[in-house]
C-alpha positions in Angstrom: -48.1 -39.0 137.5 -46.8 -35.9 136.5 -44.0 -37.2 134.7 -46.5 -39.5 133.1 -49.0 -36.4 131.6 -46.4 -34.6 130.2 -44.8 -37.7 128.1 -48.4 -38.0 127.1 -48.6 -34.7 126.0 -45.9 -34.0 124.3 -46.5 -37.1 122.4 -49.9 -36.2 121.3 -48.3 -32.5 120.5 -47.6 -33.5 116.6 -50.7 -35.7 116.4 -52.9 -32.6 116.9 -50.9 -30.0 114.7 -51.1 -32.3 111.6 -54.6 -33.2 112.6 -54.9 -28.9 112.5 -52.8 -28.6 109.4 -55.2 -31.4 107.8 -58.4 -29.8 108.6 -57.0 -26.9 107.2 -56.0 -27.8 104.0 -59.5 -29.7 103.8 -60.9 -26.4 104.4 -58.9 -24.4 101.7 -59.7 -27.4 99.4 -63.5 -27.1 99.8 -63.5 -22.9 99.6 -61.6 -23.4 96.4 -64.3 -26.2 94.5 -67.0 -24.1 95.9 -65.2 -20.6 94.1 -64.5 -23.1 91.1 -67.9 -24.5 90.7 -69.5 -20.9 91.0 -67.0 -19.9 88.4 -68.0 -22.2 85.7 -71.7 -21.4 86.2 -71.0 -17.5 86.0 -69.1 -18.6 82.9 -71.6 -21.2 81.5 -74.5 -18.4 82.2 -72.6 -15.9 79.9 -72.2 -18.1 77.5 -75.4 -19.1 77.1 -76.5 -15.2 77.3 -73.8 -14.2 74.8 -75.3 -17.0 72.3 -78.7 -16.2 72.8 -78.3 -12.8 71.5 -75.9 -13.3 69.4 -78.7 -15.5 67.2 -81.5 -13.0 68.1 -79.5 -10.2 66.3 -78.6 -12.4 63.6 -82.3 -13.6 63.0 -83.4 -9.7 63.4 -81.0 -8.5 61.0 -83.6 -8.2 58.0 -86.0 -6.2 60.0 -84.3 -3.1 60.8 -87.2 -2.6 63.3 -87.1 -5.6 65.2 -83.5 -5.2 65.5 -83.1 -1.8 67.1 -85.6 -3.1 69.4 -83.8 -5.9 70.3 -80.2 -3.7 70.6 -82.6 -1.1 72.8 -83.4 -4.4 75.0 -79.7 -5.6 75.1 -78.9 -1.9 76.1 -81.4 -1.4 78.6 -82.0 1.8 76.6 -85.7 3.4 77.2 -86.2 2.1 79.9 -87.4 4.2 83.6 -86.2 3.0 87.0 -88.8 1.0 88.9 -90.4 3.3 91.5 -90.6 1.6 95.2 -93.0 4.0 96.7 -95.7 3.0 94.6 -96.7 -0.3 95.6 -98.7 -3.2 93.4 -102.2 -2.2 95.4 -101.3 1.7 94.6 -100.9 0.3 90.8 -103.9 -2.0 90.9 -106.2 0.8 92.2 -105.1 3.3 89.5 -105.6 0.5 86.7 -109.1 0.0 88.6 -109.9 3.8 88.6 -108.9 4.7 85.2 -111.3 1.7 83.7 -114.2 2.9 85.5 -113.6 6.1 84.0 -113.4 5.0 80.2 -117.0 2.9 81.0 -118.4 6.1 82.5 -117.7 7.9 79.7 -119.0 5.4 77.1 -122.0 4.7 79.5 -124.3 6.5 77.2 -123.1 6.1 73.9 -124.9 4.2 70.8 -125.3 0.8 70.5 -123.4 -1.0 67.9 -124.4 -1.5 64.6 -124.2 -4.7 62.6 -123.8 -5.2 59.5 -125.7 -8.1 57.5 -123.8 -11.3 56.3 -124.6 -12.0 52.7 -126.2 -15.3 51.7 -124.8 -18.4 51.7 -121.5 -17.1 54.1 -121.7 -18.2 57.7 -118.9 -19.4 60.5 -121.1 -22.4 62.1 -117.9 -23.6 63.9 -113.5 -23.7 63.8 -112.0 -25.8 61.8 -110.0 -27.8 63.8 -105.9 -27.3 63.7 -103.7 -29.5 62.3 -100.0 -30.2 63.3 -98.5 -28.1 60.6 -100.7 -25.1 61.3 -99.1 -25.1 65.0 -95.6 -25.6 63.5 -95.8 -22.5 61.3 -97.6 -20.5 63.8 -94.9 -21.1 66.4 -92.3 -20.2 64.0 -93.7 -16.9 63.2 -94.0 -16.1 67.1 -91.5 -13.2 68.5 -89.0 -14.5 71.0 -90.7 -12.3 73.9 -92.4 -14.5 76.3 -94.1 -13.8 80.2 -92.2 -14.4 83.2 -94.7 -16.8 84.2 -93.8 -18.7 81.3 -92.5 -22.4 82.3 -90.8 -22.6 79.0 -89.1 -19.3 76.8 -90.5 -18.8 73.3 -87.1 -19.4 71.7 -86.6 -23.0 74.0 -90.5 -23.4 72.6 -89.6 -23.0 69.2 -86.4 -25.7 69.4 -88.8 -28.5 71.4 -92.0 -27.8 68.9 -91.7 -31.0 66.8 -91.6 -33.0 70.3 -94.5 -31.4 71.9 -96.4 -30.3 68.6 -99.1 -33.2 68.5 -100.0 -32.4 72.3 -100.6 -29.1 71.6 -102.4 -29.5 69.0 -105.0 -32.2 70.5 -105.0 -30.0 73.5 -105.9 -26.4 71.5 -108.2 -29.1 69.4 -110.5 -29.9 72.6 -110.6 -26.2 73.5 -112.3 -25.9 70.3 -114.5 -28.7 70.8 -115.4 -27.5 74.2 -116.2 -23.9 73.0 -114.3 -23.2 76.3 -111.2 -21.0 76.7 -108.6 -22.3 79.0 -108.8 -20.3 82.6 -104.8 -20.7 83.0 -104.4 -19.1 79.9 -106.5 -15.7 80.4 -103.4 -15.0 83.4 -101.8 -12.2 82.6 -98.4 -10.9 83.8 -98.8 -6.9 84.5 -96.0 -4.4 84.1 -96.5 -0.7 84.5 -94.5 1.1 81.5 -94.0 5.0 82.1 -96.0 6.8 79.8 -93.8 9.5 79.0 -90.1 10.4 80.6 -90.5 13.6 81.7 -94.0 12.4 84.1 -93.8 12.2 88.2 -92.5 8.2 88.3 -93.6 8.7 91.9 -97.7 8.9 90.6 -99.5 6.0 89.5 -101.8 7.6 87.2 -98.3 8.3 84.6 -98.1 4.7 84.1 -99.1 2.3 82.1 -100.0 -1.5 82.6 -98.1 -3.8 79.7 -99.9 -7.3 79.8 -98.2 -10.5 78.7 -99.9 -14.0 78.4 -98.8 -17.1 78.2 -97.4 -18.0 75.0 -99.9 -20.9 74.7 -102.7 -18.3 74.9 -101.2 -16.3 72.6 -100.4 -19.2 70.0 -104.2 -20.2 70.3 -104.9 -16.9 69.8 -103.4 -16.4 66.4 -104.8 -19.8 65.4 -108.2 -18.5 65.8 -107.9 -15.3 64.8 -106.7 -16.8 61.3 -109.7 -18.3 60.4 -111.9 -15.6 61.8 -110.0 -12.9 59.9 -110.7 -14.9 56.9 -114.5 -15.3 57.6 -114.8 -11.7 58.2 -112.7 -10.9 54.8 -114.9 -13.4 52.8 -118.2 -12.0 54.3 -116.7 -8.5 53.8 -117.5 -7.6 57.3 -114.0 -5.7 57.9 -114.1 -1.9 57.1 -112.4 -0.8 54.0 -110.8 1.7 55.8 -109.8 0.1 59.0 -105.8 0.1 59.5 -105.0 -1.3 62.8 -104.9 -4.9 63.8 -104.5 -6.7 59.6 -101.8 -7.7 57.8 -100.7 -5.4 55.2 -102.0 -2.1 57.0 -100.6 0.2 58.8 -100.2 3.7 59.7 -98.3 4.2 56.4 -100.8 3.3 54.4 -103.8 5.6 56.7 -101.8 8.2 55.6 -101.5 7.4 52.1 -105.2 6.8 51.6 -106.2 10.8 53.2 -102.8 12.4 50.8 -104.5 10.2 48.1 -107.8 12.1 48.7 -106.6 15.6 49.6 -105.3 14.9 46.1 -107.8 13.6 44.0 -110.1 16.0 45.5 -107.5 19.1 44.7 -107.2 17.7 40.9 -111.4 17.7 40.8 -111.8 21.5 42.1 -109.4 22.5 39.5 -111.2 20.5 36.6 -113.4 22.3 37.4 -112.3 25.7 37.5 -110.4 25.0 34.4 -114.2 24.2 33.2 -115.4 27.3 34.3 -112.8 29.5 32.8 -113.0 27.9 29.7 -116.3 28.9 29.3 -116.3 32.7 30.5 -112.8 33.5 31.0 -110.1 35.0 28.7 -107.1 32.9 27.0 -104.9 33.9 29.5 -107.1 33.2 32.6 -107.5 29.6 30.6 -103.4 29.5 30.7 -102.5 29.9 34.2 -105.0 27.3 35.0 -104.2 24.9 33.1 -100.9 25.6 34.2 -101.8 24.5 37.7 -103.7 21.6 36.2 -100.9 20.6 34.4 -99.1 20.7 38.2 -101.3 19.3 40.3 -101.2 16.2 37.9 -97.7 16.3 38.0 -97.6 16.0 41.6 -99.6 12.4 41.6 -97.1 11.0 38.6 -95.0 8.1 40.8 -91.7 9.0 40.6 
C-alpha cells in the first residue's frame, strides 16, 4: 500500500500545480478586467465632465457674468468648507428661529394697501400654455438644477421636443385644477455662509439656499409671464420698483436718485439765478450763471 500512495501521489503532483498555476492566472485575468473596466468608466466620466463644461463656457461666453460664475463653480472658488458640528436639526432650528423673529417684528405693522384695477382690465383665469411657450421657456432656463432633480436642466433641455407635449398637458391641468402640484413645492436646502470671516461653527452665520424642481420652477415662469403682463396692463406694478422685472436692476435704481439729486440741483440754481437777477449785481449774476452753465453741463450724455 505504501508503494501504491506514493505512485498516486506523485502522479497527481503536476495535476494540482497546473490546476494552481490555472486558478492563478484566472485570478490575474479577472483583477486586470475589473482595473480595465473601472478605467474606462473613470475615463468615460471625465470625458463627459470635460464636455459638459467645455459647452457651458462656450454658451456663457457672451455674458461676462454668467461666465465668471460658471469659472468660480469649475474652480470651487467662494466657496466655505461644510461644517460637521452643526447638524441638519441645529440648521433647521436656526431657519425656524430666525422666521419667527421676522413675523414678530412685522406682527404689528399696517395692512396692505391695494390699489384699484381700472375698468374693463381683469385676470378671470390663465391662459392655458401651448407647446411652444414650454419650448422657449426651457431654453431660456439656466443650467443649475436640484439634487433631487431626476433629470439635469441641460439633459432637460436636449430631451424637450420628446417630452414637451406631456409637460405641457400636465402644467395645463394644474391650471385647470387651480391646484399647485405638492411634489413640486420640495425644496432642496443648502446653508451658504453669509460672510467669510463669520464662526462656520454657529448656525445663526448661515444662510439657507433653496432649490426646486426644475418643473416647479419652469411652471413658475410660465405663470409669472402672464401675470407680469396683467399687472403691467392694469398698471398695478410700482413705477419705481427695481427688483424682480425685466429690464431693472440696481443700475438703473441708482440712475433714477443721480437723475433726481440732479434735476433737483439744476431747479435750486434756476432759481437762485432768478433771484440774483432781480436784486443782485452783474457780477453776482456771472458767477451764477457760471454754475448754471455747469451744472447743465454735467447732465449733457457724453
Amino acid at each position: 500500500m505504501p508503494f501504491f500512495e506514493a505512485t498516486d501521489a506523485s502522479a497527481r503532483a503536476p495535476r494540482y500545480a497546473s490546476l494552481r498555476r490555472r486558478a492563478v492566472s484566472v485570478s490575474e485575468v479577472d483583477a486586470a478586467k475589473t482595473a480595465w473596466y473601472a478605467q474606462r468608466r473613470s475615463y468615460r466620466r471625465q470625458r463627459k465632465c470635460s464636455e459638459f463644461w467645455s459647452e457651458r463656457i462656450e454658451a456663457d461666453r457672451a455674458d461676462l457674468r454668467k461666465l465668471w460664475s460658471s469659472v468660480n463653480v469649475l474652480l470651487c472658488r467662494g466657496s466655505s468648507p461644510h461644517s460637521s458640528p452643526i447638524s441638519a436639526e441645529d440648521f433647521c432650528r436656526s431657519f425656524d428661529d430666525k422666521v419667527g423673529k421676522i413675523r414678530a417684528a412685522t406682527a404689528d405693522a399696517d395692512a396692505p394697501s391695494f390699489s384699484r384695477v381700472r375698468t374693463g382690465i381683469s385676470l378671470q383665469f390663465f391662459t392655458p400654455f401651448s407647446v411652444n411657450d414650454v419650448v422657449d421657456t426651457i431654453c431660456l432656463l439656466p443650467d443649475k438644477c436640484s439634487t433631487a432633480d431626476p433629470i439635469p436642466t441641460y439633459a432637460l433641455k436636449r430631451i424637450s421636443d420628446q417630452i414637451e407635449p406631456c409637460i405641457t398637458s400636465l402644467f395645463n391641468r394644474s391650471l385647470a385644477s387651480g391646484r399647485f402640484p405638492v411634489s413640486f413645492k420640495v425644496a432642496s436646502v443648502t446653508p451658504i455662509m453669509k460672510k467669510p470671516e463669520l464662526d462656520p461653527t454657529d448656525a445663526g452665520s448661515y444662510r439657507p439656499i433653496s432649490n426646486l424642481y426644475v418643473l416647479s420652477k419652469l411652471l413658475e415662469r410660465l405663470v409669472v409671464r402672464q401675470l407680469l403682463a396683467y399687472l403691467s396692463s392694469a398698471d398695478l406694478l410700482p413705477p419705481l420698483q427695481s427688483g424682480s422685472r425685466p429690464g431693472h436692476s440696481t443700475e438703473t435704481a441708482v440712475l433714477r436718485i443721480l437723475s433726481d439729486i440732479l434735476s433737483t440741483a439744476v431747479i435750486s440754481l434756476l432759481w437762485s439765478f432768478w433771484t440774483c437777477r432781480r436784486h443782485s449785481t452783474p457780477s453776482t449774476m456771472t458767477s451764477s450763471y457760471n454754475a448754471l452753465k455747469r451744472a447743465l453741463a454735467s447732465q449733457a450724455p457724453p
